[in-house]
C-alpha positions as CSV (number, residue, x, y, z in Angstrom):
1,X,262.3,180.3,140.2
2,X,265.1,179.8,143.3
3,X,264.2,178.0,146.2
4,X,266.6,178.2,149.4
5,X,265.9,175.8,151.6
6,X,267.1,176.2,155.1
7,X,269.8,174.3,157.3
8,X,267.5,172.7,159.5
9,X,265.7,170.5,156.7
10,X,268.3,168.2,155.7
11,X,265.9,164.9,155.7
12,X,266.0,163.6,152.0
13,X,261.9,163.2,152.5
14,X,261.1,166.1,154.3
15,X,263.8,168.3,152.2
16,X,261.8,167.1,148.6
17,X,258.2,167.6,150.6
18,X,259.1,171.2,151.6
19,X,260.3,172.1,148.0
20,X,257.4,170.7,146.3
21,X,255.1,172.5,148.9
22,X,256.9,175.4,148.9
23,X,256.4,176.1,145.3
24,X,252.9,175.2,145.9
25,X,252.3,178.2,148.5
26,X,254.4,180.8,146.3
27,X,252.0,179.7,143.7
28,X,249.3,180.4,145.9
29,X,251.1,184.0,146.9
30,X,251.5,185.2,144.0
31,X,248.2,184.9,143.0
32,X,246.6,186.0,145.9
33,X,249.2,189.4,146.0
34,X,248.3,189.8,142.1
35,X,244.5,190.7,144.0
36,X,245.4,192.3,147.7
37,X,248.4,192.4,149.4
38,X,246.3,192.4,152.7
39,X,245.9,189.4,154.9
40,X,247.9,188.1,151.7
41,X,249.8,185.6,153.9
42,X,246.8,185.0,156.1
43,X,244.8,184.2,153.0
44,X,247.7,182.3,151.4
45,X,248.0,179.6,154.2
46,X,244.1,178.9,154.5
47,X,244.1,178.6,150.8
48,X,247.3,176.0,151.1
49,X,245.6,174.5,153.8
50,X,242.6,174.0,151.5
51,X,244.2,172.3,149.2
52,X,246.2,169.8,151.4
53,X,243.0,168.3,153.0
54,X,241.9,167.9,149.2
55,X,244.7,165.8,148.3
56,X,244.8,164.2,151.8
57,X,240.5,163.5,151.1
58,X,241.5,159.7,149.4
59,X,243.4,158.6,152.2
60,X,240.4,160.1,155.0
61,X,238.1,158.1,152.7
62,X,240.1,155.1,153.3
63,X,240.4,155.8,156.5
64,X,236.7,156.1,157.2
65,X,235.8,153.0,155.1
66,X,238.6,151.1,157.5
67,X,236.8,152.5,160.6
68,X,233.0,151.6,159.4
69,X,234.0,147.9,158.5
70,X,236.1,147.7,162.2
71,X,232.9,148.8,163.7
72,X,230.5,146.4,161.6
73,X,232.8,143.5,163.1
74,X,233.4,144.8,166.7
75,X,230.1,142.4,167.8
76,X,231.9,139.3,166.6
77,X,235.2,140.2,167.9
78,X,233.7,140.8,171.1
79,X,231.8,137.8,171.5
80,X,235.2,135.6,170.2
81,X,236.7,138.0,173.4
82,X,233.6,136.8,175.9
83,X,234.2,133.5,174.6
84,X,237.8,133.3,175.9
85,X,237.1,135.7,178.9
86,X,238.4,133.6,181.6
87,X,240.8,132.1,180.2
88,X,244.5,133.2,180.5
89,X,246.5,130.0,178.8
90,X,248.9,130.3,176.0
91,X,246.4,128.5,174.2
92,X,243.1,129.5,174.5
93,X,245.0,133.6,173.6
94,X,246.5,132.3,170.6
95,X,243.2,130.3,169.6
96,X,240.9,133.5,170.4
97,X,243.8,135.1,168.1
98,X,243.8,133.1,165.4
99,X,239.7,132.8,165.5
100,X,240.0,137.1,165.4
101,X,242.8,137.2,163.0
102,X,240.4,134.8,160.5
103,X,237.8,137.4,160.9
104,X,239.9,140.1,159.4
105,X,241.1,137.8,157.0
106,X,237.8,137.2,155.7
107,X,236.6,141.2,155.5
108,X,240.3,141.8,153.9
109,X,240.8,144.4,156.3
110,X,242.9,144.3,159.9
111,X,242.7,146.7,163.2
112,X,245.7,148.3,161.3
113,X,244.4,149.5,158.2
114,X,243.1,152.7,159.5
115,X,246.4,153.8,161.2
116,X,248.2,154.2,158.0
117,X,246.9,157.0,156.0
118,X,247.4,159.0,159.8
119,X,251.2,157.6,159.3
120,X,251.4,158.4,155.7
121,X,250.6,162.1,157.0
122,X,253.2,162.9,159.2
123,X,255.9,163.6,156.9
124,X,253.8,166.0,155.4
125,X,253.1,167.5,158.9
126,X,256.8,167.6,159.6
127,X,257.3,169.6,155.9
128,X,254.4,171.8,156.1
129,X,255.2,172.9,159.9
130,X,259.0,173.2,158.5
131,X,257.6,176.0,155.8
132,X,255.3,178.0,157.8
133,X,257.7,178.4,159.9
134,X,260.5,180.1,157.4
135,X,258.2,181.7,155.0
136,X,260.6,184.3,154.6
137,X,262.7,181.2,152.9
138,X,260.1,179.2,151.3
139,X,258.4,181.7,149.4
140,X,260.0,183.7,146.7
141,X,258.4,186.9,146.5
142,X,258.0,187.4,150.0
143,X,261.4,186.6,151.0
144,X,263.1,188.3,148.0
145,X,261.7,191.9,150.3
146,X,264.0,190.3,153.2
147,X,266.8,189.7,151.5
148,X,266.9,193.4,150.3
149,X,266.6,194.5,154.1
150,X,269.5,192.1,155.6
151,X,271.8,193.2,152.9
152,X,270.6,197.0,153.9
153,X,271.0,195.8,158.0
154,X,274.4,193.9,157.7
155,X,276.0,196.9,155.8
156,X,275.3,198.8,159.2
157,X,278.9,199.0,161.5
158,X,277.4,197.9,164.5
159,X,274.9,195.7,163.4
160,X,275.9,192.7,165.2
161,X,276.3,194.3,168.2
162,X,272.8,196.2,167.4
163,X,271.4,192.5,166.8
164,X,273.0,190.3,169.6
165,X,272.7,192.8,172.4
166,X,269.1,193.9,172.1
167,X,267.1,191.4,170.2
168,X,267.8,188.5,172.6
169,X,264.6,187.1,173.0
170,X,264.2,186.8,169.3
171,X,267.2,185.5,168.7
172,X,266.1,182.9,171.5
173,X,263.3,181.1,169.3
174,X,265.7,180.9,166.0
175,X,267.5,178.0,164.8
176,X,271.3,177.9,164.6
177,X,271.8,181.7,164.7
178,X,275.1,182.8,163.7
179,X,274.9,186.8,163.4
180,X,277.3,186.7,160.9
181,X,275.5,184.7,158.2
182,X,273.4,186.1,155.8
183,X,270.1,183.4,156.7
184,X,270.3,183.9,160.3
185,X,270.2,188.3,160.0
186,X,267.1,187.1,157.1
187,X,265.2,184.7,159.9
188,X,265.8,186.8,162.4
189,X,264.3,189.9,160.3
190,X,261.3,187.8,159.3
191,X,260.6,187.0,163.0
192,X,260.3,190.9,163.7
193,X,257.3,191.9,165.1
194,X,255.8,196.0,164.8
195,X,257.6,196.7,168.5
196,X,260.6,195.0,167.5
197,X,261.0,196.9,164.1
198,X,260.2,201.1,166.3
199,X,262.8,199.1,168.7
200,X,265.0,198.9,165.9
201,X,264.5,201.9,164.0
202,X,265.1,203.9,167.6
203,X,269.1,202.1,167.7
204,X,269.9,202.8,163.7
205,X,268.4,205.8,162.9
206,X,270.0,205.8,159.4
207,X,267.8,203.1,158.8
208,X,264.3,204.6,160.0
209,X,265.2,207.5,157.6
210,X,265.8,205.4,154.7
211,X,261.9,205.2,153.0
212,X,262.6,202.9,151.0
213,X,263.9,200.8,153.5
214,X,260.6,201.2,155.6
215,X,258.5,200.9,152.7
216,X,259.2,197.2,152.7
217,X,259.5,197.1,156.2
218,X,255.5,198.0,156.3
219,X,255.1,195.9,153.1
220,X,255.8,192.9,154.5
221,X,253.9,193.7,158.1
222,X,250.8,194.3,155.7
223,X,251.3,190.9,153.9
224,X,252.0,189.5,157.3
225,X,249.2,190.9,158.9
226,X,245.3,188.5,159.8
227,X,242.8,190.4,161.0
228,X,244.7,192.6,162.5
229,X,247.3,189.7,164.3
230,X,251.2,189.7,162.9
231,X,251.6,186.3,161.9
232,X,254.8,186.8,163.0
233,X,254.4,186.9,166.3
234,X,253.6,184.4,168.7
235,X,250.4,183.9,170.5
236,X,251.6,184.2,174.0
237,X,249.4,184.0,177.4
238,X,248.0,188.1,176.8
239,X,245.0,189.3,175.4
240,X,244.2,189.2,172.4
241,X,246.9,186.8,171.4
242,X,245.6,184.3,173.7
243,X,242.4,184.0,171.3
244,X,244.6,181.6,168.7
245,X,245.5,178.9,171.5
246,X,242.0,179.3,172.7
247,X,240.9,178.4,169.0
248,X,243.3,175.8,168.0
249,X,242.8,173.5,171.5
250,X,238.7,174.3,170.9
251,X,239.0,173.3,167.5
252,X,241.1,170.0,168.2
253,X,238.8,169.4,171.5
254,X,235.8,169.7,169.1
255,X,236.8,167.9,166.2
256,X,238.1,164.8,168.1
257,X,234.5,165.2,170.3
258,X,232.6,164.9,167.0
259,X,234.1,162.0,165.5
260,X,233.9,159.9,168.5
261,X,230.3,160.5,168.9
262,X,229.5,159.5,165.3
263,X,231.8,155.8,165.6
264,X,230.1,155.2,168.8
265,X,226.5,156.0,167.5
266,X,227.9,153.2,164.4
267,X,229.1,150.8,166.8
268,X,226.0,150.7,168.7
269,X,224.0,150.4,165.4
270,X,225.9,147.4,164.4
271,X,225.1,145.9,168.0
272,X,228.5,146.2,169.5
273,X,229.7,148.1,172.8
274,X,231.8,151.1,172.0
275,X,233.4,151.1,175.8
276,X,234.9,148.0,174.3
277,X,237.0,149.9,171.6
278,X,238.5,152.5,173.9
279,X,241.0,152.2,176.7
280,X,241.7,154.5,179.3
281,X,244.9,155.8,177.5
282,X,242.7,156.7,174.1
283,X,240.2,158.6,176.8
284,X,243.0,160.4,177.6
285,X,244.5,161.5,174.9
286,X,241.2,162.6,173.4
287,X,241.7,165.3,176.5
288,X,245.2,166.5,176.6
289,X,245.5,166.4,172.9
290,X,244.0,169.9,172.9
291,X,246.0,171.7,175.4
292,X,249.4,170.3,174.0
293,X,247.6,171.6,170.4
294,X,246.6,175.3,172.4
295,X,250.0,174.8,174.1
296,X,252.2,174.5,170.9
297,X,250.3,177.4,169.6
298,X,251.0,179.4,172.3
299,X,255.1,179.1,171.4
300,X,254.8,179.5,167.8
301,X,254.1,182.1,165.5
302,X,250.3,182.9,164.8
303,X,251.0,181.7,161.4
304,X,251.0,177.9,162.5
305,X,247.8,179.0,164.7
306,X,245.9,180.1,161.8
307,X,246.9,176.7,159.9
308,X,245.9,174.7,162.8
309,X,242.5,176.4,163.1
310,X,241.9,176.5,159.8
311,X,243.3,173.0,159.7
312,X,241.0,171.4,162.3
313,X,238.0,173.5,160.6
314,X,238.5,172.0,157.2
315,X,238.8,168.3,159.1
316,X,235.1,168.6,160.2
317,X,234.3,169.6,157.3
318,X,235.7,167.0,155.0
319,X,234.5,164.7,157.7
320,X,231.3,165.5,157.2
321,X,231.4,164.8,153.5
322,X,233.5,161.7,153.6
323,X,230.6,160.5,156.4
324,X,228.1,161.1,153.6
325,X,229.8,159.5,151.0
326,X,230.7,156.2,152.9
327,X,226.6,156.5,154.3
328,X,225.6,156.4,150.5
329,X,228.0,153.2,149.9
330,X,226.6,151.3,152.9
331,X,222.9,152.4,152.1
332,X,223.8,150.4,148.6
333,X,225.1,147.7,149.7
334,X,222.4,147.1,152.3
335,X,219.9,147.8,149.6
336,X,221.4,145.5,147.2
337,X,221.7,142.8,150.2
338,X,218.3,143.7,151.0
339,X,217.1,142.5,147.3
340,X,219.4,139.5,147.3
341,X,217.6,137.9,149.9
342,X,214.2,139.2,148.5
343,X,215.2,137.4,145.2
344,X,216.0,134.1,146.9
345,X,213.1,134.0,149.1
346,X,210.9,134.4,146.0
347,X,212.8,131.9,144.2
348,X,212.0,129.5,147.3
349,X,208.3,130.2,147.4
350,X,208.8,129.7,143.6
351,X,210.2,126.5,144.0
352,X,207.6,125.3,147.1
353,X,205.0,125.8,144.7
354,X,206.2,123.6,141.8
355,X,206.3,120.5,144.2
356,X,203.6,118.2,143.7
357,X,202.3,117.6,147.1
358,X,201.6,113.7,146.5
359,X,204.8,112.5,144.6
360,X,207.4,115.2,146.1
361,X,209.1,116.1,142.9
362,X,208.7,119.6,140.9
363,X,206.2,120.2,138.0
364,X,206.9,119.9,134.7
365,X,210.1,117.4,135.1
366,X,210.0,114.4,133.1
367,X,210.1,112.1,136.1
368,X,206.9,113.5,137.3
369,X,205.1,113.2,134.6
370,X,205.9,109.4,134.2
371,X,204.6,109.0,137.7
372,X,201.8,110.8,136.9
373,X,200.7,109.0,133.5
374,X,201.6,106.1,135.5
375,X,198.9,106.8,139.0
376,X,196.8,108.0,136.2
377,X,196.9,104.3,134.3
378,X,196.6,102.5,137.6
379,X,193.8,104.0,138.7
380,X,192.0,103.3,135.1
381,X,192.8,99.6,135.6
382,X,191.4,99.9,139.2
383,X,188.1,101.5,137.8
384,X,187.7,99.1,135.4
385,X,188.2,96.0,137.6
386,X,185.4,97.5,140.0
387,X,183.3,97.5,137.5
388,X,183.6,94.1,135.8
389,X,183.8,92.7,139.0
390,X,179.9,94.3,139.3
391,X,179.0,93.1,136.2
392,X,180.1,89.9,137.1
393,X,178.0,89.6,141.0
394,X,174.4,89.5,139.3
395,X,175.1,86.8,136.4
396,X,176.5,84.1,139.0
397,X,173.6,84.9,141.2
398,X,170.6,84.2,138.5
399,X,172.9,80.7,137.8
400,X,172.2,79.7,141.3
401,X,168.7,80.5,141.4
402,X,168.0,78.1,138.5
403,X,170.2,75.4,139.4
404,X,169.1,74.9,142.6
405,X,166.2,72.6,143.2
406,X,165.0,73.1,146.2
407,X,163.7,76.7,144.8
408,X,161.4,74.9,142.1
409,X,158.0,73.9,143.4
């Protein structure tokens, strides 16, 4: 299987990402072809898109687990940022640092932690953006049916007079486009849209005629075709067009509405202030990010519309999932915290019970019983003293009756 890789990706890491992805997506292609050739693209890039967020779930579970754990320590880190409020020294900052930066410490995490796994992700942005882009170059089957048109279009006389002088405004959203190259004819083909291909056939007749020629030419428009959009083509500000930017900004809008609700519904749980966690930058962001998203779209050929959507859909999805999973994890732990104190506060009632309320010391220990034996002794001797000392009282008072005289008459 041949890959060719356009100019444009010459990044070592992005060059390696875009093969591997690429032969991903022709897998994909092929497959889906071997079934329908209609919305075969279409179908192609929401099945690739699938798959991405499945291998990208890990590092959203990571993410989320980072996020939960922030949230459960947000009320301490907010009262350490009351406690040095009004303070502005060198000193108390670098104390209310070191106090947060022991908190973090402690939990094995850091505010940090959840920013990576969006890092790790933007190379793979970068590649994926690079091949849906140039599918005419990234996947094999579907670019082999271009590279049998340019070599059909640059045998013409006048083709790059044909090409330069009325396809301008394709030529305007291309890459590096040197007419005389064989890539920049093939990108240029793939970037055709219906009107520009009855444009076309109109200035070289010779081609129009040739079925075979057309043949592929409707091929390819079929493959390329989503519910009745070219994925070709770019969204632009006209009806129905406009419907993809619509989608991809509502998407984004939504997506980044629903997560924010759920961390702030956490943070209040765990007693903390979710104002506290966003600045006014964040706000904003969470509101332009969408129309940059529907803006992008706009400029870009519907096939990077139909990833985003499908993109952002499978987010909230997954989201939804990963939320239930880390639920079920805290639910555990709670319930196992839950029973450790349970266990402990019956082993202190346990405990209370065993203690002899006269000597102080537990049950059954050796030292007690010696007390015991030993209260138990002394108060035997006790008894017995009493009682001699009663036997004792009437004996010395008969004595003095009969010794003294002055009771004998």
């Amino acid at each position: 299987m041949e890959f060719i890789l356009l100019q444009p990706t010459n990044t070592f890491i992005l060059k390696q990402l875009a093969w591997l992805f690429s032969y991903v997506i022709t897998l994909i292609y092929n497959g889906v072809v071997a079934m329908t050739t209609t919305n075969a693209m279409g179908i192609t890039i929401i099945l690739f898109t699938l798959i991405v967020r499945v291998l990208l779930f890990p590092l959203s579970l990571k993410q989320q687990r980072s996020t939960r754990l922030m949230q459960r320590l947000q009320p301490k880190i907010q009262r350490i940022q009351d406690k040095y409020k009004n303070t502005t020294d060198p000193d108390s900052q670098r104390m209310m640092q070191m106090e947060m930066n022991e908190i973090y410490r402690e939990n094995k995490t850091s505010p940090l932690s959840g920013c990576l796994p969006l890092i790790i992700q933007l190379p793979i942005l970068f590649a994926l953006f690079e091949i849906l882009r140039n599918l005419a170059f990234y996947v094999t089957g579907f670019g082999s049916y271009f590279d049998t048109m340019t070599t059909q279009v640059m045998a013409l006389p006048n083709y790059q007079t044909l090409i330069t002088d009325n396809f301008a405004q394709v030529i305007k959203g291309l890459q590096k486009f040197d007419v005389t190259t064989f890539n920049s004819v093939k990108d240029l083909l793939a970037h055709f849209t219906t009107d520009n291909w009855k444009a076309f056939y109109e200035l070289a007749p010779t081609i129009g005629q040739n079925a075979e020629f057309t043949r592929l030419v409707d091929l390819t428009q079929q493959l390329n075709s989503f519910l009745g959009f070219n994925l070709t083509e770019g969204a632009g500000l006209g009806w129905p067009g406009i419907i993809w930017p619509v989608l991809a900004g509502g998407t984004t809008w939504l997506q980044t509405w629903l997560m924010t609700k759920a961390n702030d519904k956490r943070t209040i749980a765990a007693g903390g202030n979710p104002k506290a966690n966003q600045n006014g930058m964040m706000k904003g962001m969470n509101y332009i990010f969408p129309f940059m998203t529907a803006f992008f779209v706009i400029s870009m050929p519907l096939g990077l519309g139909l990833y985003w959507v499908a993109g952002n859909i499978f987010s909230m999805l997954q989201q939804l999932l990963v939320d239930k999973i880390v639920d079920g994890e805290e639910y555990k732990q709670a319930l196992q915290h839950k029973q450790e104190l349970e266990e402990k506060r019956r082993l202190k009632e346990v405990t209370k019970s065993n203690i002899d309320q006269k000597t102080g010391r537990r049950i059954g220990t050796a030292d007690n019983a010696i007390n015991r034996s030993s209260m138990a002794g002394n108060k035997m001797a006790a008894a017995n003293k009493r009682l001699e000392q009663k036997l004792e009282k009437p004996a010395e008072a008969d004595s003095s009756v009969i010794d003294n005289p002055m009771d004998v008459k």
